[in-house]
C-alpha positions in Angstrom: -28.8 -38.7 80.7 -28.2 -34.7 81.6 -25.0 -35.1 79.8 -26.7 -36.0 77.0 -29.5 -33.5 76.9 -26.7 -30.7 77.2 -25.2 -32.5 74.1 -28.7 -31.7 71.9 -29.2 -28.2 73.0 -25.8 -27.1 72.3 -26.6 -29.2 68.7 -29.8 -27.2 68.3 -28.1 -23.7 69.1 -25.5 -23.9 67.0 -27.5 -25.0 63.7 -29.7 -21.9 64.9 -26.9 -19.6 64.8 -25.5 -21.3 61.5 -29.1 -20.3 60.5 -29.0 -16.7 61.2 -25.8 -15.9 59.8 -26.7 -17.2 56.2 -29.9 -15.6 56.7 -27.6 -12.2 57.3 -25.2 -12.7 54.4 -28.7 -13.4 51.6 -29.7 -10.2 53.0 -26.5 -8.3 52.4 -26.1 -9.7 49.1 -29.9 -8.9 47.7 -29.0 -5.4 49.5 -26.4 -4.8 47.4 -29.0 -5.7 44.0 -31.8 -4.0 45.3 -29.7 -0.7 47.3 -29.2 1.5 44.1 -33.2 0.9 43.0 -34.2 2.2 46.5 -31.0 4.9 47.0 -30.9 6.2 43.7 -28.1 6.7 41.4 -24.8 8.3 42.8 -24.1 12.1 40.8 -21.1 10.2 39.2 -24.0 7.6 37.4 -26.2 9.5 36.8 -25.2 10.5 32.7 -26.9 8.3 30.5 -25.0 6.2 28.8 -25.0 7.5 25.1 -23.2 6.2 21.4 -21.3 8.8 20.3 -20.8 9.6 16.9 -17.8 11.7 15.8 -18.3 13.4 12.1 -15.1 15.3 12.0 -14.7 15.1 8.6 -11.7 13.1 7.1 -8.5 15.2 6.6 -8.2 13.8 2.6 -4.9 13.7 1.0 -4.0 16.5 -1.5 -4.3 15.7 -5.0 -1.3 17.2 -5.5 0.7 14.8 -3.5 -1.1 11.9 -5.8 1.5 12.6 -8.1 5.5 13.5 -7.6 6.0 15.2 -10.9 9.9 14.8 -10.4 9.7 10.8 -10.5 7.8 11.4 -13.6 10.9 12.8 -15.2 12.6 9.6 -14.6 10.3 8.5 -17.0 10.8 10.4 -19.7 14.2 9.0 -19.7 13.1 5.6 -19.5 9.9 5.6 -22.1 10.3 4.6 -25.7 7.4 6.1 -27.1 3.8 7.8 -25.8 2.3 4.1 -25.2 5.2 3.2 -22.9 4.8 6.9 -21.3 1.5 6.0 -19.9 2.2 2.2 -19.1 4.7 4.0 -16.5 2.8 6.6 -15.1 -0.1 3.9 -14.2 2.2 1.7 -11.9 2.0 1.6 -7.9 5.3 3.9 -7.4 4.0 6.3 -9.4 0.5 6.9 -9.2 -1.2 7.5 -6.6 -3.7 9.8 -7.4 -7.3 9.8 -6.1 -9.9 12.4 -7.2 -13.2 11.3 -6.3 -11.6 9.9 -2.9 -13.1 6.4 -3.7 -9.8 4.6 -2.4 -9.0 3.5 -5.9 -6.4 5.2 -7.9 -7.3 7.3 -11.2 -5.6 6.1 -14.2 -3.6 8.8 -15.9 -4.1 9.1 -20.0 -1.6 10.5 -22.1 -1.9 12.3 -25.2 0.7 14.2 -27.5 0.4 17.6 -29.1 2.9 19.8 -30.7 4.1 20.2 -33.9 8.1 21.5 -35.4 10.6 21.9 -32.5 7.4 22.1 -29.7 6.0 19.1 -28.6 4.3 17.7 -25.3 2.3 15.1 -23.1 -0.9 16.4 -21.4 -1.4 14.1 -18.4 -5.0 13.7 -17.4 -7.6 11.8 -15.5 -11.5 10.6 -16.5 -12.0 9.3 -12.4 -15.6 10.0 -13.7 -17.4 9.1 -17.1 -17.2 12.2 -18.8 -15.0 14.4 -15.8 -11.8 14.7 -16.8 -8.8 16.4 -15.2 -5.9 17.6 -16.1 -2.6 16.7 -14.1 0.8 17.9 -15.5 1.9 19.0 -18.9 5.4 17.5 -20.1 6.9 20.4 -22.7 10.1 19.4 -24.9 11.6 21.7 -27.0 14.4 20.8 -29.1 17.1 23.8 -30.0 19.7 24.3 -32.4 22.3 22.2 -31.1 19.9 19.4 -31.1 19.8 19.7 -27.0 16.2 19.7 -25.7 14.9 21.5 -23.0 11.8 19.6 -21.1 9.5 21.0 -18.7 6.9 19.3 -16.0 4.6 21.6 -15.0 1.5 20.9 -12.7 -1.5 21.9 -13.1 -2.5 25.2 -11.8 -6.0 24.0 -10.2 -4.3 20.8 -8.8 -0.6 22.3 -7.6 -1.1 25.7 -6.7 0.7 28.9 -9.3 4.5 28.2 -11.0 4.6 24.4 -10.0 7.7 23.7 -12.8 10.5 20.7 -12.5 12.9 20.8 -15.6 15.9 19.4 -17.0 18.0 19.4 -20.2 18.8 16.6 -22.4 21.1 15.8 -25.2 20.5 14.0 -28.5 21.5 10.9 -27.1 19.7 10.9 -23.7 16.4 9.5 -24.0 15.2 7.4 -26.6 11.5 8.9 -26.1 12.9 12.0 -27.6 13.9 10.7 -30.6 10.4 8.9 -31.2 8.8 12.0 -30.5 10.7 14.5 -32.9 10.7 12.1 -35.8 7.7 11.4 -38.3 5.5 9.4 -36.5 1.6 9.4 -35.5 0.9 11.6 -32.5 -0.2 9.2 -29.6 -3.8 9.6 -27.8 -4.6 7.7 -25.5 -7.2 4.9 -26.3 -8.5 4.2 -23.0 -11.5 5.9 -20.8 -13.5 5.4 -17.9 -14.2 1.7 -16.9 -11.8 0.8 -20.0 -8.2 0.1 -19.3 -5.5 -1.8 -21.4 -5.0 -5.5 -20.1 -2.0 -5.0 -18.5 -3.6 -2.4 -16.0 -4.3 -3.5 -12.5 -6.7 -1.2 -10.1 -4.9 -0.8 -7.1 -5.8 1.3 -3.5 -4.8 4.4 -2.9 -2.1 5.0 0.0 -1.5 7.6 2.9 0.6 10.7 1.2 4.0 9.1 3.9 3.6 5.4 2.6 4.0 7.0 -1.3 6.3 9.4 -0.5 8.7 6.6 1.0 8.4 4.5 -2.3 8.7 7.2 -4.8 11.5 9.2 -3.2 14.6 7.1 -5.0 13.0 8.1 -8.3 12.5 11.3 -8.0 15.7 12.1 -6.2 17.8 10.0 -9.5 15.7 11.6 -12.2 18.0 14.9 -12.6 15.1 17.5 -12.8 15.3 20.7 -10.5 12.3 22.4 -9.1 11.8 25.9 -10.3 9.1 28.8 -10.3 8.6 30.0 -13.9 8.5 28.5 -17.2 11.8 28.5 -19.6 10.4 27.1 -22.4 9.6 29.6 -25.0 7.1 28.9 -27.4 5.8 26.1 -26.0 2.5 24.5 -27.8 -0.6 24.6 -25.7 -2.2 21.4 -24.4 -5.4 20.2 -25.8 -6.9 19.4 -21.7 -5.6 22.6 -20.7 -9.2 23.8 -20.2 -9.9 20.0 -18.7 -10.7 20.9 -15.1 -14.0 19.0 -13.5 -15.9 20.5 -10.9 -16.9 17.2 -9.0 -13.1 16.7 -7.5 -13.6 15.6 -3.6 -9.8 15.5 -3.1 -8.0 19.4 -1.7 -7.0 21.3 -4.8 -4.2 23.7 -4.3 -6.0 26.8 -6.4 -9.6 25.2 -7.1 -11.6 27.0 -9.7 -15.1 29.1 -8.2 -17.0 25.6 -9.4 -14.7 23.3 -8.2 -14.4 25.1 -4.8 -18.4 25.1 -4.4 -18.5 21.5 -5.3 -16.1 20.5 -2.4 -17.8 22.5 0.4 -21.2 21.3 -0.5 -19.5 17.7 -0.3 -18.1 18.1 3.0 -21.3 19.8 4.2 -23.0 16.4 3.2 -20.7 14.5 4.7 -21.1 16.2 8.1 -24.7 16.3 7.9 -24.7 12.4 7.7 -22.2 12.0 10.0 -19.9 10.7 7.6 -15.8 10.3 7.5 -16.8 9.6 11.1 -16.3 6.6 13.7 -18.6 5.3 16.7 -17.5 5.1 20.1 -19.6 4.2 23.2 -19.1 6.2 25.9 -20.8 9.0 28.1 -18.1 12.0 27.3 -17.9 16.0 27.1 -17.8 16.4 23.6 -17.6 19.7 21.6 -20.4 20.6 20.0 -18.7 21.7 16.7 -17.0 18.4 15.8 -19.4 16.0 17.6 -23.4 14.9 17.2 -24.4 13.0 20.5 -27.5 10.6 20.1 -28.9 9.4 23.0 -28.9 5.4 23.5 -32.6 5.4 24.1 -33.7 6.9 20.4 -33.2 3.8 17.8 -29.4 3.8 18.1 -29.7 3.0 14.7 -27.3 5.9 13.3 -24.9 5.3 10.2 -21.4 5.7 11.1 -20.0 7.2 7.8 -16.7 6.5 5.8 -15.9 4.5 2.9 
């Protein structure tokens, strides 16, 4: 009978200390919830969280590296007429020029001038209805010996001062020449903004490396030489040669007063929306002249700019 009473008081001691114990580990867990309410935050928590929005405006691609003037010389070579001319010019490999920075390639117009042994292409761009642009000038002048000497040069605005390639063909070189120097009618180009022939396809605009990589092998066969002045003597003057629109976003080499304006008031719109930007969530140091911090507790409702 003692035996047994032992037995039940041991029983009831131990389910008293198995009592206690979870009782001890509830407390130490609902410590560790409630701790920080009654503590405080450590220094290392206490920044608030914030979204973080960085408007360092977009480093855009150079419109002068929409367009390798040397691969275009290939072209000449290959063309039959002024039609054909701009069929090339408006192909992946070649173009890749992007005024307005929309993502979408401009299509490049062509249109003939000249008259007697001085003829050209003006190369030119409406990104906008009614802004056009010119881009290059191709000049072809034919000689005595029948040779003719050609000449790319980029525009001023868009390629900086003395931005020539050249090369020297004979009679039988390039069939373009011989359409171009016999009795034909001068070619203009038909087409405008939101109006393209039907074999045209918009395509995206790529990163200056990416269209570097897939024009190089044309502009490295197409036998024209870089050079800083112009050769060609009496050359006829090209009817866009005044064509230069103030509303380019893209970086010009030598902008005009208007066209320079016109881009600084763009990218101070862009930064004062917090465009060409991306979110991030963090609680950082952030300099002040590249960043805007917004705190999490006002509306994170800010835009995130970009395209």
């Amino acid at each position: 009978m003692d035996n047994r009473k032992g037995v039940a008081v041991h029983h009831v001691k131990g389910s008293s200390l198995a009592g206690i114990l979870v009782f001890i580990c509830l407390g130490c867990v609902l410590l560790a919830f409630i701790g920080p309410c009654v503590s405080g935050p450590s220094r290392s928590s206490r920044t608030v969280q914030r979204d973080v929005y960085n408007v360092q405006v977009a480093q855009l691609d150079p419109a002068a590296d929409g367009l390798d003037l040397q691969a275009v010389g290939q072209l000449v070579k290959d063309a039959k007429d002024g039609e054909d001319l701009e069929r090339m010019i408006n192909t992946a490999d070649i173009n890749n020029i992007d005024l307005n920075s929309d993502g979408n390639v401009d299509y490049i117009k062509v249109e003939e001038y000249g008259a007697g042994d001085n003829r050209g292409f003006s190369l030119y761009t409406e990104f906008e209805a009614g802004e056009e642009q010119e881009i290059a000038t191709i000049d072809i002048a034919k000689d005595e010996t029948e040779e003719y000497e050609i000449e790319i040069h980029g525009n001023q605005h868009v390629y900086g001062q003395n931005h020539y390639y050249r090369s020297r063909f004979g009679v039988g070189d390039a069939i373009l020449l011989g359409w171009l120097f016999s009795s034909h009618r001068p070619y203009y180009s038909p087409w405008g903004y939101g109006s393209y022939p039907g074999h045209y396809r918009n395509y995206a605009h790529v990163p200056t490396g990416s269209y570097r990589s897939r024009v190089g092998s044309r502009a490295s066969g197409s036998g024209f030489t870089s050079a800083s002045s112009s050769s060609v003597a009496n050359k006829a003057v090209s009817p866009k040669s005044t064509a230069n629109s103030s509303k380019i976003k893209a970086p010009l080499k030598n902008p005009t007063a208007s066209q320079r304006s016109f881009q600084a008031q763009s990218t101070s719109r862009a930064a004062g929306r917090g465009g060409f930007g991306r979110r991030t969530s963090t609680s950082p140091r952030l300099s002040s002249s590249s960043s805007v911090r917004r705190s999490s507790s006002s509306r994170s409702s800010g835009r995130t700019g970009g395209k």
